[in-house]
Wavefront OBJ file of the C-alpha trace (Angstrom):
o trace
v 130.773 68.332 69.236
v 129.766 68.535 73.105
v 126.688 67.862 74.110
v 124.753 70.464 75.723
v 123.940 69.673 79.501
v 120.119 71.144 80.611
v 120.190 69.808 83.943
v 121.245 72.622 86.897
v 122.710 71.723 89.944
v 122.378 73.322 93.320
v 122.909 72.591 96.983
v 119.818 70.903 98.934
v 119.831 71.903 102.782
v 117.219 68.661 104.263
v 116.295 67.653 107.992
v 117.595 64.052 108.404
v 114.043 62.678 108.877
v 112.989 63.958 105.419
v 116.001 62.375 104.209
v 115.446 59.052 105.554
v 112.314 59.226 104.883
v 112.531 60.457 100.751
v 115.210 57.782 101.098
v 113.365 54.433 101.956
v 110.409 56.154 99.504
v 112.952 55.785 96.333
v 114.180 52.504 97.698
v 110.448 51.233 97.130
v 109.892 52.571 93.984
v 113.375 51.754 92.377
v 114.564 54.743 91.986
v 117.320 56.957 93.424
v 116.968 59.727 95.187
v 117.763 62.307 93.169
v 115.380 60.796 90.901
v 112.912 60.237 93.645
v 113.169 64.628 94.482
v 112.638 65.090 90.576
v 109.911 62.951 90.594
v 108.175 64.362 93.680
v 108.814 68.365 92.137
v 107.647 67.109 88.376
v 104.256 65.811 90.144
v 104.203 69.316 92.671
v 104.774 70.960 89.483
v 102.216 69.430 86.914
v 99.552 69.461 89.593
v 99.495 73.103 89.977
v 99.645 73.961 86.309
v 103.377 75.048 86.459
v 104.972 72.850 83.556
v 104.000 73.805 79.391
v 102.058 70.354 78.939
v 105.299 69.625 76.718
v 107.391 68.418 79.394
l 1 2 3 4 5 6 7 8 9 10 11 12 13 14 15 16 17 18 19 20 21 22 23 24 25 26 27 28 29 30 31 32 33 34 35 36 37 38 39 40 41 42 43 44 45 46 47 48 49 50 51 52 53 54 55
């Protein structure tokens, strides 16, 4: 049986400055950068009530 992937992917159009910048951030905080841009959009998200308290 397959597993079921929930993750979506879609193109990211960035300024090189915020790239370097998001860049060297996950660098410092060990993660990558994708992880660093979920990160960053999980703690945009939670702080404005837009994720079920679930997640």
């Amino acid at each position: 049986m397959q597993k079921e992937n929930k993750n979506k992917s879609f193109v990211l159009r960035i300024d090189s400055e915020r790239m370097d910048a998001i860049e060297k951030w996950a660098a410092d905080e060990f993660r990558s950068v994708n992880g660093q841009i979920i990160y960053l959009l999980d703690q945009a998200l939670k702080k404005n009530k837009r994720l079920n308290k679930k997640d």
